[in-house]
C-alpha positions in Angstrom: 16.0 1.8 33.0 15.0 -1.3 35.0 17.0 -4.2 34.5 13.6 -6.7 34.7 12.1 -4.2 31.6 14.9 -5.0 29.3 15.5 -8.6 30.6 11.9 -9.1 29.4 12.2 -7.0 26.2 15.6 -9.2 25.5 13.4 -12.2 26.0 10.9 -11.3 23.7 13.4 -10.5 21.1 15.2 -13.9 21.2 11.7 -15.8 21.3 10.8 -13.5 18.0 14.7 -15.0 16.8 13.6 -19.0 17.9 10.8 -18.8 15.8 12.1 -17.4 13.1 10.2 -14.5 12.8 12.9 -11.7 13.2 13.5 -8.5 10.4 16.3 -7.8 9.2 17.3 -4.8 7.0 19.2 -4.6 3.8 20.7 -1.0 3.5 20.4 0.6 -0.2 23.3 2.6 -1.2 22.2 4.0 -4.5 18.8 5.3 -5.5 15.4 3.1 -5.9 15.2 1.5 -9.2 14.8 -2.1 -10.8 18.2 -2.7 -10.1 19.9 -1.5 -6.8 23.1 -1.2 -4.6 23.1 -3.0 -1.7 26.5 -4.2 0.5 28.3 -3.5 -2.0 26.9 -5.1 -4.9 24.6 -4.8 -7.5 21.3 -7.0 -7.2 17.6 -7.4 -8.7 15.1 -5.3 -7.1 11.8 -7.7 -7.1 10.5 -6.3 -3.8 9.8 -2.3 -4.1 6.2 -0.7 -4.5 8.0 1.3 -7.5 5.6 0.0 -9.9 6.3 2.4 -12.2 9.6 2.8 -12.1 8.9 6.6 -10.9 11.5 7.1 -7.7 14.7 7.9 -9.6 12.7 9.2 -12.4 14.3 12.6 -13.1 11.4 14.8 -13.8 10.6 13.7 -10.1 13.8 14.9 -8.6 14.3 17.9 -10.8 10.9 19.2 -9.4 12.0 18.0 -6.0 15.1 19.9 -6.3 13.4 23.3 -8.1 10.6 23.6 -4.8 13.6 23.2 -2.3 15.2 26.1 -4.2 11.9 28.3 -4.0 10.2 26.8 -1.1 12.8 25.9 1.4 13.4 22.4 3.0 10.0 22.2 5.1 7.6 24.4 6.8 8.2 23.7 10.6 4.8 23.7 11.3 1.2 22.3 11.1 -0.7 23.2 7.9 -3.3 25.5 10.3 -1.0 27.6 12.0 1.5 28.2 9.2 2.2 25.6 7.4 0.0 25.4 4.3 2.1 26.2 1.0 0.4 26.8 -2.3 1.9 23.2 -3.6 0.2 21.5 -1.3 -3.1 22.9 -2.1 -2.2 22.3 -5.7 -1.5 18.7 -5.4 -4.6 18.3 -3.3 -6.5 19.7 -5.7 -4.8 18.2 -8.7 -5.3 14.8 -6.7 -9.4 15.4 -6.6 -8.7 15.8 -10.1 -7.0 13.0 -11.2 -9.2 10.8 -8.5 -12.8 12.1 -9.8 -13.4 13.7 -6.3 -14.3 17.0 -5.0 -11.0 17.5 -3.0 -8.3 16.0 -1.2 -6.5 16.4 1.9 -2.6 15.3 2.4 -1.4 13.3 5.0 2.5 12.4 6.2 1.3 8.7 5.2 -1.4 6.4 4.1 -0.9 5.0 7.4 -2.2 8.7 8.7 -4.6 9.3 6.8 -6.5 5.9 7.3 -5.4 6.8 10.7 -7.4 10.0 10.9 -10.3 8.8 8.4 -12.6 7.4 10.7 -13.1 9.1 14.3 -14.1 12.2 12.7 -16.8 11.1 10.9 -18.4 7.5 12.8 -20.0 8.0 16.0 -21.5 5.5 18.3 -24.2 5.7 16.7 -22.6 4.1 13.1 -21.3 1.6 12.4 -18.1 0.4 10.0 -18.0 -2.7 8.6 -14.6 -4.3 7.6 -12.7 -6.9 5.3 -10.6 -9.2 7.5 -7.9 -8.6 5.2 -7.8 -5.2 5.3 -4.5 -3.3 5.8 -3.3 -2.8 9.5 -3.7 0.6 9.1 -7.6 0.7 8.6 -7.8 -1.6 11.8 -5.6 1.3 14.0 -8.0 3.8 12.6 -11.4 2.1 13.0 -10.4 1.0 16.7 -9.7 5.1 17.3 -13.4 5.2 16.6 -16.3 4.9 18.7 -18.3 3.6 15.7 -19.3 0.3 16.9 -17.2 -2.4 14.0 -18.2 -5.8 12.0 -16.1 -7.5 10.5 -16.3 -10.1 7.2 -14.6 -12.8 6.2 -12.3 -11.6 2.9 -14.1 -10.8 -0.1 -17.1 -12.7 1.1 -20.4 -11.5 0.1 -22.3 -13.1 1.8 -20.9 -12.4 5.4 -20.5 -8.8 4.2 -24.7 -8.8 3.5 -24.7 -10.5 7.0 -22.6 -7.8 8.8 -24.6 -5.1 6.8 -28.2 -6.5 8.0 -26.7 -7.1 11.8 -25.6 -3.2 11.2 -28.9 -2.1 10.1 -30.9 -4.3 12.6 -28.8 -2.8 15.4 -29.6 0.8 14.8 -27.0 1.8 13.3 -27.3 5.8 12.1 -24.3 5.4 9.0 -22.6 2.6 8.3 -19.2 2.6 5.7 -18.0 -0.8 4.5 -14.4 -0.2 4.4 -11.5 -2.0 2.2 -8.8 -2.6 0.5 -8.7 -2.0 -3.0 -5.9 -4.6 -3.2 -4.8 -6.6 -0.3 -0.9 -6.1 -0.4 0.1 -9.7 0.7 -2.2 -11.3 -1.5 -2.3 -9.3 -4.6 -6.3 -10.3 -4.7 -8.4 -7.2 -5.5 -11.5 -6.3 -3.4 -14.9 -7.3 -5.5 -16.0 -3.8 -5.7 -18.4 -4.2 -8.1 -20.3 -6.5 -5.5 -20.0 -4.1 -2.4 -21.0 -1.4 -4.0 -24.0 -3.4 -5.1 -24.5 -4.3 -1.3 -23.9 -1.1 0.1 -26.5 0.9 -2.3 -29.2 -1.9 -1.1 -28.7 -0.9 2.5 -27.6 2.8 2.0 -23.7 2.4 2.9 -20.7 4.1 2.3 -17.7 2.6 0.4 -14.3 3.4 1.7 -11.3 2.3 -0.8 -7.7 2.2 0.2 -5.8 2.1 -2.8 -2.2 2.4 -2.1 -1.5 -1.0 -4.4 -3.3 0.5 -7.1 -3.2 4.2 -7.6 -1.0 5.1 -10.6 -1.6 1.9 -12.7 -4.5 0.1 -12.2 -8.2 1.3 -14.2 -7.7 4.0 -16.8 -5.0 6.0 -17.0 -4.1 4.5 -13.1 -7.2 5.9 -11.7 -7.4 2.9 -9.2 -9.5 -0.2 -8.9 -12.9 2.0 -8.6 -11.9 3.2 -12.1 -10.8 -0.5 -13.2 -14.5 -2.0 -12.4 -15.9 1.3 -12.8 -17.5 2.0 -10.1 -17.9 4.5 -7.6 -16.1 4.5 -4.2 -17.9 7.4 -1.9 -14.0 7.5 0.0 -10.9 7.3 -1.5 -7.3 6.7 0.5 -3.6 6.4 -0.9 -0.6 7.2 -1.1 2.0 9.3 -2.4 4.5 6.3 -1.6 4.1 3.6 -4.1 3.4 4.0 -7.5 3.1 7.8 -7.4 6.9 8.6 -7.0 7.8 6.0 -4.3 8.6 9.1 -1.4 5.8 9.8 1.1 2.5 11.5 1.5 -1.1 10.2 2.1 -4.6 11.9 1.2 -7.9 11.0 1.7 -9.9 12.0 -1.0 -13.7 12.6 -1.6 -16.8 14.8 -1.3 -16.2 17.9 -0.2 -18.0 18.4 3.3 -16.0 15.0 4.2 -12.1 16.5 3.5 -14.1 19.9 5.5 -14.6 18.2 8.5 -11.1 16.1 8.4 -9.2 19.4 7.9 -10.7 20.6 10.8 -10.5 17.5 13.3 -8.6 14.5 11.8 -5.4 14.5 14.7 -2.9 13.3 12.4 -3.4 16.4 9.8 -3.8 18.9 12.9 -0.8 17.7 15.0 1.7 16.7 12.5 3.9 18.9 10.6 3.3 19.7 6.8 4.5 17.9 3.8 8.1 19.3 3.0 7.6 21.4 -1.0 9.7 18.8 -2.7 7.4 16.0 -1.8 4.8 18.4 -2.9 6.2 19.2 -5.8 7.1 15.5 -7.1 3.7 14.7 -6.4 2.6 16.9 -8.9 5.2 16.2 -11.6 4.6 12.4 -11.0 0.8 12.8 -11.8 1.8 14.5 -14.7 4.0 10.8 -15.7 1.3 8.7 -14.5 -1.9 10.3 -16.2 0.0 9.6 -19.5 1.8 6.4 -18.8 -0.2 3.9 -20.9 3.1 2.5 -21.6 4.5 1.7 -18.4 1.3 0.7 -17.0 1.6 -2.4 -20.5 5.2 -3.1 -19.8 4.2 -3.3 -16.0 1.6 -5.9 -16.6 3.8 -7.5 -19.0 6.2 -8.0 -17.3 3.8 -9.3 -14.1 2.2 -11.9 -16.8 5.9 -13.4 -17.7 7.4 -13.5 -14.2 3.7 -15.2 -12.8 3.9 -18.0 -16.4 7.9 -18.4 -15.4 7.6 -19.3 -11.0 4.5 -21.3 -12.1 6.3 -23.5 -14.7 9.1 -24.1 -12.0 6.8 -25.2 -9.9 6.2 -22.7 -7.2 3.1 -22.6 -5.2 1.6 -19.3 -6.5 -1.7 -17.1 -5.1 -4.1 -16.5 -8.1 -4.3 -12.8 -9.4 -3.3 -10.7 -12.1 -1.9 -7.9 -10.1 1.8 -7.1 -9.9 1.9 -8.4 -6.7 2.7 -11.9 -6.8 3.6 -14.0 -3.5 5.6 -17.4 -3.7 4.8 -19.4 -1.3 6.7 -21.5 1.4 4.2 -21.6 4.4 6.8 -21.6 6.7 8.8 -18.6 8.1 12.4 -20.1 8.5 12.6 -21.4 4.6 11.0 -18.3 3.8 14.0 -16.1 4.9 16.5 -19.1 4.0 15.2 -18.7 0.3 15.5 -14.9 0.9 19.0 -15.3 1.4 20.3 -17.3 -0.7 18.2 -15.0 -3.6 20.1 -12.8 -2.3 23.5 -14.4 -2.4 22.3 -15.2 -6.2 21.9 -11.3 -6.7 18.3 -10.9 -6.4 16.8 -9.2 -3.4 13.7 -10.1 -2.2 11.2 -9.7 1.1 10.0 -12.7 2.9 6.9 -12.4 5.1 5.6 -14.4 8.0 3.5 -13.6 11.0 2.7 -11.4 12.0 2.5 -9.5 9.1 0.3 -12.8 7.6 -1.1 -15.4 9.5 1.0 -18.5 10.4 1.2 -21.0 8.1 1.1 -18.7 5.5 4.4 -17.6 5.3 5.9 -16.5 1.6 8.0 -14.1 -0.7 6.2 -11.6 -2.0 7.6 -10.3 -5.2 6.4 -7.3 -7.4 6.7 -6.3 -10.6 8.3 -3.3 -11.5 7.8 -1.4 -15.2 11.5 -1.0 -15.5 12.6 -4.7 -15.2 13.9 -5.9 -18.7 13.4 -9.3 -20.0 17.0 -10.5 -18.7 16.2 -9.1 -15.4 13.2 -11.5 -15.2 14.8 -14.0 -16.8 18.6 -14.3 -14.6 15.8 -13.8 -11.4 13.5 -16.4 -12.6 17.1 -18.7 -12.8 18.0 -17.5 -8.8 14.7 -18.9 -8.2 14.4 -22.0 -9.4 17.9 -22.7 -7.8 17.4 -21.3 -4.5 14.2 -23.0 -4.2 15.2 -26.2 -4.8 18.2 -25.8 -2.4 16.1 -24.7 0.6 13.3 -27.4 0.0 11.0 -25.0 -1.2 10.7 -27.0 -4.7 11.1 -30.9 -4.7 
């Protein structure tokens, strides 16, 4: 390789180190849970999407194990040319189910299948309409399109009614307004009730990723469309957070829609099947989840006591009530000094900076888990208070 290539992707590493804006990873030595292993000790977990509690759950792994036992370790193929088992048409449809939808189609990812979502279906001639906040993976997929895009400002009425009139006035054949059910850094949910009200005054389609709230938010974790109840024409999620914690996407919906996706979206045609035990949990986790009243309580619980406890120390908090809840520090380099030392404290945490937000709005972004006890909250809520007044993040 050419040593001026690697000279500048050395350079652009160390400026990503100067400004304090380099990952690092933590590896995990024992399985996902409230409490973990990681170098060699055991620490608070305050930074998984295991909102549930579901990815050592062993209904989960006893199905996991039972379809690698009758189905093998994974297809070796795409799903059209041979690599569609029954389990995945039985989650898919089980999915619709639990989702209210006609049918569903899987994905390797959320990332995928927002990925795939909308060059199949948008045209030149449409035109998609989308939250600023939305995640990165919505933005990859709408730029795959030739739909022509608008944009509004988060959560903002009226610049969405704006974008929608610029959409109509411009010609456009279809539009879709497309968001986040919950924006992940924020814990803020999209005003659904208020874009579906928008989008039936101009004839648009609601799109809905859900990923942050499949499994426990709405009735029996039916999502945020269920928790305002309303109706979402397009539903996306994932397999990965609440719903088991592994992998797998879908997009879910009416039934001409999954049709057409099945037969062009690229990442279903030209990626290689869900393995069975992915399948399989799937199934046994919405099983858990459709009768989980009581996780989804001590979830939220334990959301409401961690949120009262940072805000009495004296954090800088973002409003909400999901289980998302980001401490903020606004700057990148105390961000990850305050990770650290959690961490030396025995609590392991995330921090987040550009440009994953935008700068200036660095944080930590910690989230609840159903499985956290009252100590666990309580010792973190201690780690806290100490490590931020150490790093200058409280006074």
């Amino acid at each position: 390789m050419p040593a001026p290539f690697l000279d500048h992707i050395r350079a652009t590493l160390d400026e990503i180190r100067a400004d304090g804006l380099f990952k690092h990873e933590r590896q995990i030595t024992s399985a996902q849970g409230a409490r973990v292993e990681m170098e060699g000790r055991r620490v608070i977990n305050l930074c998984a999407n295991n909102y549930l509690g579901l990815a050592d759950h062993p209904a989960l792994v006893d199905a996991a194990t039972r379809a690698m036992q009758d189905h093998g370790f994974g297809l070796a193929s795409v799903r059209f040319i041979c690599g569609t088992q029954d389990l995945h048409r039985q989650l898919e449809t089980r999915l619709a189910q639990y989702l209210g939808t006609e049918d569903s189609i899987l994905f390797a990812a959320c990332f995928d299948a927002n990925g795939a979502l909308f060059e199949p279906l948008l045209g030149p001639q449409d035109a998609v309409i989308s939250d600023a906040l939305n995640h990165a993976s919505i933005i990859d997929g709408i730029r795959l399109s030739k739909a022509r895009r608008f944009r509004f400002a988060n959560s903002d009425m009226d610049d969405l009614e704006a974008q929608l009139q610029a959409a109509r006035q411009g010609g456009a054949r279809h539009v879709m307004i497309a968001t986040d059910g919950v924006f992940s850094m924020d814990g803020y949910l999209a005003k659904l009730p208020e874009i579906r009200a928008l989008a039936d005054r101009y004839d648009a389609l609601v799109m809905v990723d859900d990923c942050h709230a499949t499994g426990f938010m709405g009735p029996q974790g039916r999502g945020t469309p269920a928790h305002f109840g309303v109706r979402a024409d397009i539903l996306t999620g994932t397999l990965g957070k609440a719903l088991g914690g592994a992998l797998g996407g879908y997009v879910a919906g009416p039934q001409p829609v999954v049709d057409l996706l099945r037969q062009r979206a690229r990442p279903y045609l030209f990626s290689n099947a869900l393995p069975p035990a992915i399948t399989a949990a799937g199934l046994a986790a919405l099983d858990l989840v459709e009768a989980a009243d009581d996780l989804r309580a001590a979830l939220f619980d334990n959301a409401a006591h961690w949120r009262a406890g940072l805000a009495d120390a004296g954090f800088t908090l973002l409003p909400g009530d999901h289980p998302i809840i980001p401490v903020m520090t606004h700057d990148a380099h105390r961000a990850q000094a305050m990770a650290a030392r959690l961490f030396d404290l025995g609590v392991h945490v995330a921090s987040f900076f550009y440009p994953v937000v935008p700068k200036g709005q660095a944080r930590i972004r910690t989230q609840m888990n159903a499985r956290l006890t009252r100590d666990d909250l309580d010792e973190a809520l201690a780690a806290f208070t100490r490590a931020g007044r150490e790093t200058g993040v409280l006074p």
